[in-house]
C-alpha positions as CSV (number, residue, x, y, z in Angstrom):
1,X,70.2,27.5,-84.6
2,X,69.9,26.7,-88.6
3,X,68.7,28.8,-91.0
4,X,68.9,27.5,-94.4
5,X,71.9,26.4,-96.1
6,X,73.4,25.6,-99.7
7,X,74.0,22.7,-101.5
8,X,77.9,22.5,-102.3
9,X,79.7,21.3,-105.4
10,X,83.3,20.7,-105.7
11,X,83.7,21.6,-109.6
12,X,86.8,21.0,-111.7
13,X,86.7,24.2,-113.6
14,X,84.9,27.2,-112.0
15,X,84.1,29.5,-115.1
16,X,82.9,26.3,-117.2
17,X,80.4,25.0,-114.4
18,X,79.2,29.3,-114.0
19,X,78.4,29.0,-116.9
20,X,76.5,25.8,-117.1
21,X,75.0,27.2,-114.1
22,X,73.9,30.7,-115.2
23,X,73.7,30.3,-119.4
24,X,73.0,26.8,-120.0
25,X,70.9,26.3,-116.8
26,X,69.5,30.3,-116.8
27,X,69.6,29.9,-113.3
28,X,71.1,33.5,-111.4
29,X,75.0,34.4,-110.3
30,X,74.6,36.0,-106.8
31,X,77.6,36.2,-105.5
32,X,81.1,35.3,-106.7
33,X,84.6,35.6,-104.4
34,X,87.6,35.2,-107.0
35,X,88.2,31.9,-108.3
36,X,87.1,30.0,-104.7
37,X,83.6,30.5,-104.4
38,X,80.4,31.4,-106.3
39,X,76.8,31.1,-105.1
40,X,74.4,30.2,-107.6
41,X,70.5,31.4,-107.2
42,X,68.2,28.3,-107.8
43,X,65.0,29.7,-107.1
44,X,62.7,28.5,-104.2
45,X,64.9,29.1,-101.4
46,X,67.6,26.7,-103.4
47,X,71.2,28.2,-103.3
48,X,73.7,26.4,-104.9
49,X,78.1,26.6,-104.0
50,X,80.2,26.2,-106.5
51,X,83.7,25.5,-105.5
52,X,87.1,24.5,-106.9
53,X,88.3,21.2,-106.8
54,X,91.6,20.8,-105.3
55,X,92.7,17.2,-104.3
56,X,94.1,15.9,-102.3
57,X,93.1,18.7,-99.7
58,X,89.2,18.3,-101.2
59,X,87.6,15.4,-103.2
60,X,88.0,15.2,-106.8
61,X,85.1,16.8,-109.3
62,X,82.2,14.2,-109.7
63,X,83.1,11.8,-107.6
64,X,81.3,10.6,-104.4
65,X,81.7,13.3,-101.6
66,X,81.6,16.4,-104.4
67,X,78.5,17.3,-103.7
68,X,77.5,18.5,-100.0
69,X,75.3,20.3,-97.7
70,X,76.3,23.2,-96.1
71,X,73.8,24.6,-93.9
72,X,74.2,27.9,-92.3
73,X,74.0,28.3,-88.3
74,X,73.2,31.7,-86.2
75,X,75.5,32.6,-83.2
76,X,79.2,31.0,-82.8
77,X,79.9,27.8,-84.8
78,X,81.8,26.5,-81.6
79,X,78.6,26.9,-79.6
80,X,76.3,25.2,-82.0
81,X,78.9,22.3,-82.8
82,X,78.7,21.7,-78.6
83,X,75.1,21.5,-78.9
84,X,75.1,18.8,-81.3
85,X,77.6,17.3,-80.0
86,X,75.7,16.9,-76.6
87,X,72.9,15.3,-78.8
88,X,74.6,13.1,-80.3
89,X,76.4,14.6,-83.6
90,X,79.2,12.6,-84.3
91,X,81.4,15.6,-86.2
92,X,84.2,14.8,-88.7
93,X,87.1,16.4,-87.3
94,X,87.9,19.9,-86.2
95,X,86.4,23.2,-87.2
96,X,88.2,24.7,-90.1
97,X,89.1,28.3,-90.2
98,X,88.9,29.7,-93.6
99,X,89.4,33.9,-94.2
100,X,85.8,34.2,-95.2
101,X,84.2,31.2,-93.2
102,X,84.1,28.4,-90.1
103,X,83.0,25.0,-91.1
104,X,82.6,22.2,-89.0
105,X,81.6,18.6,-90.9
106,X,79.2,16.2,-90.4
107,X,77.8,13.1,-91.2
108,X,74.2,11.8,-91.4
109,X,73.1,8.4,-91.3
110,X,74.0,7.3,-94.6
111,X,77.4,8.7,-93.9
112,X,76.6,11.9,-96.4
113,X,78.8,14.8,-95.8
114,X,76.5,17.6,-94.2
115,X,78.7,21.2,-93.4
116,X,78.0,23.8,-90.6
117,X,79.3,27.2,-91.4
């Protein structure tokens, strides 16, 4: 029902934290989707979102709630969000309907944002 994820951060400027990423960091640019979206390679199974910070619709840069989990499901998000849901999942809304992805959020225990997409 899960199969890996990414951990998500809300940057304020998208080529500056790239290239912290990829030339300060040396860590590897696998995917990039305009100026929303790029998917950093970590290493070990460690992918990490970069995405831009747009209050008030997302939280501000480097503040609490900029950094997230998104984990990846298999099958319809709908269907997995029921699942949960019927074990307890308390979920933090709706699911959004982006162009490229569905995400449903979360909270664990500590009330840490966790996605679904």
């Amino acid at each position: 029902m899960i199969i890996g994820g990414t951990a998500s951060v809300y940057v304020s400027n998208m080529e500056n934290s790239i290239d912290f990423y990829t030339k300060k960091l040396g860590l590897t640019l696998q995917s990039k989707v305009g100026n929303t979206w790029a998917k950093i390679d970590a290493g070990n199974g460690l992918t990490i979102g970069l995405h831009p910070a747009s209050p008030p619709a997302t939280v501000n840069a480097g503040t609490q709630g900029s950094i997230n989990i998104e984990l990846a499901v298999t099958g319809k998000l709908k269907d997995v969000v029921n699942v949960l849901k019927q074990r307890g999942v308390c979920f933090n809304g709706e699911i959004q309907e982006y162009d490229a992805v569905h995400i449903a959020s979360l909270f664990d225990p500590d009330q840490n944002t966790i996605l679904l997409a």
